[in-house]
C-alpha positions in Angstrom: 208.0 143.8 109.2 206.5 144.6 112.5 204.0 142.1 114.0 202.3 145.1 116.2 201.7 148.0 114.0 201.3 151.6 116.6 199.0 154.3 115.1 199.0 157.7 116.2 195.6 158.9 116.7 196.5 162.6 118.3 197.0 161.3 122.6 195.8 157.9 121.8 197.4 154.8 120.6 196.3 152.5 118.3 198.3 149.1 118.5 197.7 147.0 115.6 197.9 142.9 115.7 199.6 142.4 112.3 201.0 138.7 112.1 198.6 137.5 109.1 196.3 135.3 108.6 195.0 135.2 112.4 197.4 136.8 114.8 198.4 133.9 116.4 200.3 134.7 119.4 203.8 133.1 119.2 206.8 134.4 121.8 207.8 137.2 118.9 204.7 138.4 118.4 204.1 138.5 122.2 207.1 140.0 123.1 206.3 142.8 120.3 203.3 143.5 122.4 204.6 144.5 125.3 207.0 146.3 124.3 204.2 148.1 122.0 202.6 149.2 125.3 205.5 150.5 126.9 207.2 152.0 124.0 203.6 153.8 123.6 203.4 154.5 127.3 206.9 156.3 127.2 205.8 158.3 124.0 202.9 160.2 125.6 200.3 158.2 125.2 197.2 158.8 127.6 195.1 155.7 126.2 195.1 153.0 124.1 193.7 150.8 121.7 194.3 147.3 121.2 193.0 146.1 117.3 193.4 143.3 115.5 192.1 141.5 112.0 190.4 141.6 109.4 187.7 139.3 111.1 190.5 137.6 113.3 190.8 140.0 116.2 193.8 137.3 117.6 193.1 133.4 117.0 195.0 132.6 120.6 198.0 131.4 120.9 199.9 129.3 118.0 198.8 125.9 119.1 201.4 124.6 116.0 204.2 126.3 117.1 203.7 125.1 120.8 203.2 121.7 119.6 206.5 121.8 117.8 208.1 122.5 120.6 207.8 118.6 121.6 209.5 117.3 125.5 211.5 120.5 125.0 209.6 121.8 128.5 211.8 125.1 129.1 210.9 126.0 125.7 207.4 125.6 126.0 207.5 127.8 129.5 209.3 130.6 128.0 206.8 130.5 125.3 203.5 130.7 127.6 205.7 133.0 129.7 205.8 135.9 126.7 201.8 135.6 126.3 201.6 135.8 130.1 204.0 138.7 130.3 202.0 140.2 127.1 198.7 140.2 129.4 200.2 141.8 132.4 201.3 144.4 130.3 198.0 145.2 128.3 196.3 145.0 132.3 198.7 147.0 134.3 199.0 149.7 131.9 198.3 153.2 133.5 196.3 154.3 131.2 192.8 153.1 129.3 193.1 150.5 126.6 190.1 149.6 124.6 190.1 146.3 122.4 188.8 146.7 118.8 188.0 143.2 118.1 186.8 143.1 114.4 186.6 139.2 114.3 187.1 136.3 116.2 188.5 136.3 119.7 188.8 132.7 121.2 191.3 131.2 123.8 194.4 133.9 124.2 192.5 136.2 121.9 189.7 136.9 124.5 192.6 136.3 127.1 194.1 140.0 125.7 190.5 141.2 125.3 189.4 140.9 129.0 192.7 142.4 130.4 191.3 145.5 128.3 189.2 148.3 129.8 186.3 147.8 127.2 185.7 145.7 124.5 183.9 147.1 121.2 183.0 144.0 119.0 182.4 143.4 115.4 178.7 142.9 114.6 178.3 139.4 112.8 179.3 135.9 112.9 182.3 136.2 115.2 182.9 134.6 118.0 184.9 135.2 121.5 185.5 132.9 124.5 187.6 131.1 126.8 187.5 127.5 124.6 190.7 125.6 126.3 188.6 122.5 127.0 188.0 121.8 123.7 191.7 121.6 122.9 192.2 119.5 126.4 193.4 122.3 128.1 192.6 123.7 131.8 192.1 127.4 132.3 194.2 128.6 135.6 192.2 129.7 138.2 193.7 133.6 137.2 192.5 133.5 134.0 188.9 131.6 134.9 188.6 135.2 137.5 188.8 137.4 134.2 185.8 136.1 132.9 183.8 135.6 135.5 184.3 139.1 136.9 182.7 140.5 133.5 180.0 138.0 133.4 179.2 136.5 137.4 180.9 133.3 138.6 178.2 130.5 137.4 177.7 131.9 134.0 181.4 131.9 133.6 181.6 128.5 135.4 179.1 127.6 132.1 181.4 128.9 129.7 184.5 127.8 131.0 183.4 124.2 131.9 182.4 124.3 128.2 184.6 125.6 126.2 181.6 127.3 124.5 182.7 130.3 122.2 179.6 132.5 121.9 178.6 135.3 118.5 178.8 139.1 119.3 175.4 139.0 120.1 175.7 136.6 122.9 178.9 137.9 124.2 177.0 141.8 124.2 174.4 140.4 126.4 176.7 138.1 128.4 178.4 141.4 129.3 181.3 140.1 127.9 181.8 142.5 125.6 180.5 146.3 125.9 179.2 147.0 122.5 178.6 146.2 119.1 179.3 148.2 116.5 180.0 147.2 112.5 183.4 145.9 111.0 184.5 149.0 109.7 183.3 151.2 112.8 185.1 148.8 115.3 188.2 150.7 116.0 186.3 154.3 115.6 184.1 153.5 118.7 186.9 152.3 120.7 188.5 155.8 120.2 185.4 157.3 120.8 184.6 155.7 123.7 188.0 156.7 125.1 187.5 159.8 124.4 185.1 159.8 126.7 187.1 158.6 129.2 189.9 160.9 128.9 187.9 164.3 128.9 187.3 163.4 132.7 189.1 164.8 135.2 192.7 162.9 134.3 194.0 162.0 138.2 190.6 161.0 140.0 189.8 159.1 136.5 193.5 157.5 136.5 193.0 156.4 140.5 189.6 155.1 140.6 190.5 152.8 137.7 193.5 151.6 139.5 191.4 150.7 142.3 188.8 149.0 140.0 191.4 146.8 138.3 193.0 145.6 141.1 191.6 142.5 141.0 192.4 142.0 137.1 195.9 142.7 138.0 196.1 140.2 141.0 194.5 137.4 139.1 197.5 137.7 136.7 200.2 136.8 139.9 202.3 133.8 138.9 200.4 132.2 141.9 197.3 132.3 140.4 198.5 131.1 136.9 200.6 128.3 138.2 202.5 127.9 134.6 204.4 124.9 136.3 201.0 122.9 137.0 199.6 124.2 133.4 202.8 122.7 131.7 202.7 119.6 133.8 198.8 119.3 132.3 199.8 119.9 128.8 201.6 116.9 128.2 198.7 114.9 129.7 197.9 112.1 127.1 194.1 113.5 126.8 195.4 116.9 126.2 198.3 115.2 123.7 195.7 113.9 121.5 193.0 116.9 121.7 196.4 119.1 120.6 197.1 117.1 117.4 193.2 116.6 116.3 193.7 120.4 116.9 196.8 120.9 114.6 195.6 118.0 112.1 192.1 120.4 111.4 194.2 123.8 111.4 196.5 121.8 108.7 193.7 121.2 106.2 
C-alpha cells in the first residue's frame, strides 16, 4: 500500500499522507514523499497540494521508531536525514504547494507545513507548532528561521522557547497559518487558493516566488541544520528521559 497517496485534480497534485493512525514520518514514509513531489513534478504538475488526516494532518516524526533505533547513531542520522531530505523537497519544489492540514500538525508535521506556500487549516480543536522542547529536543537554528519568518522573531522566540502548540485559531492570527476553513472544505480551499495562483501570469509568478523563498530554502542548508550537533543532543540524558516519558504516554 502506498504511504503517500497522489490525486489528480486536472494541473494540480494532490499528495495524500496515508500511513494510519497519525502519519508519523518514519524513513519509508519520508522517502515516499519526496519522491511524491518529484514523481508529480515530472508528470506535469504545475502546483501542489500537500494533505494529510483525518484530524492528524502528520503527528511528526515517529519518536518510537527513532527511539528503537538505540546507540545505533548511523541509523538514527539516516533516519533524520529522509525527513530532512523530505522538507527540501516539499520547499524547493518549482511549483506552489499548499498544505491541507485537516488536524493536528506538531513538531515535523508543522516542519512539512511551513516549507509549504500556504497553509489552509482545519477549523476546531487542532493544534500546530514547533513543540521539540517538550520532548527534550533543540530546534536547529534552520528550522527555528521557518517559523519565525511566518510569525516575527520574538513571537517565534515565544513559541519555540516553549514548545507551546497553539489551536487553529491562534495559529490564524499568529499568521502561522493562512486560513481557516472546515474539516471537510480543507483540501478544496487549498485547490482553490492555487488556483488562484496559477491563473497569473505562469513565468513572472514562477520567479518572484523563487526569489521570495529563498530564504526558506537556505535555512534548509545542512549548515544550518547541523544533524551532527542535533544527534550529539539527542542522546543527552535530559533528552533520554523526556524521549521515553514520550514513548511510555504514546504506549497507553
Amino acid at each position: 500500500m502506498a504511504l503517500v497517496e497522489r490525486v489528480v485534480h486536472g494541473s494540480i497534485h494532490e499528495l495524500r499522507l496515508a500511513r494510519p493512525p497519525v502519519n508519523a514520518l518514519d524513513p519509508a514514509l519520508c522517502d515516499e514523499l519526496a519522491r511524491a513531489i518529484a514523481d508529480a513534478i515530472a508528470a506535469g504538475a504545475s502546483g501542489l497540494v500537500l494533505s494529510g488526516g483525518p484530524k492528524v494532518f502528520s503527528a511528526g516524526l515517529d519518536v518510537p521508531h527513532l527511539v528503537s533505533l538505540g546507540e545505533d547513531r548511523a541509523a538514527l542520522t539516516a533516519s533524520w536525514e529522509a525527513f530532512f531530505a523530505a522538507a527540501r523537497a516539499l520547499a524547493r519544489a518549482p511549483v506552489p504547494v499548499v498544505a491541507a492540514i485537516a488536524g493536528h500538525a506538531p513538531a515535523g508535521g508543522c516542519v512539512l507545513a511551513l516549507c509549504c506556500d500556504y497553509r489552509v487549516m482545519a477549523e476546531g480543536p487542532f493544534r500546530i507548532g514547533l513543540n521539540e522542547t517538550q520532548v527534550g529536543l533543540v530546534a536547529p537554528e534552520g528550522i527555528q528561521h521557518l517559523l519565525r519568518r511566518v510569525v516575527g522573531p520574538y513571537r517565534a522566540e515565544r513559541l519555540l522557547v516553549a514548545g507551546e502548540l497553539v489551536d487553529a485559531e491562534r495559529a490564524l492570527a499568529l499568521g502561522l497559518v493562512d486560513e481557516l476553513a472546515n474539516l471537510d472544505g480543507v483540501a478544496v480551499r487549498a485547490r482553490a487558493w492555487l488556483e488562484g495562483v496559477l491563473a497569473l501570469p505562469r513565468q513572472p509568478m514562477l520567479e518572484t516566488r523563487s526569489i521570495a523563498r529563498a530564504d526558506l530554502v537556505a535555512a534548509l542548508d545542512p549548515e544550518r541544520i547541523r544533524l551532527d550537533h542535533f544527534i550529539a543532543g539527542w542522546y543527552s540524558p535530559d533528552t533520554q528521559a523526556a524521549l521515553r516519558e514520550l514513548v511510555a504516554r504514546l504506549g497507553k
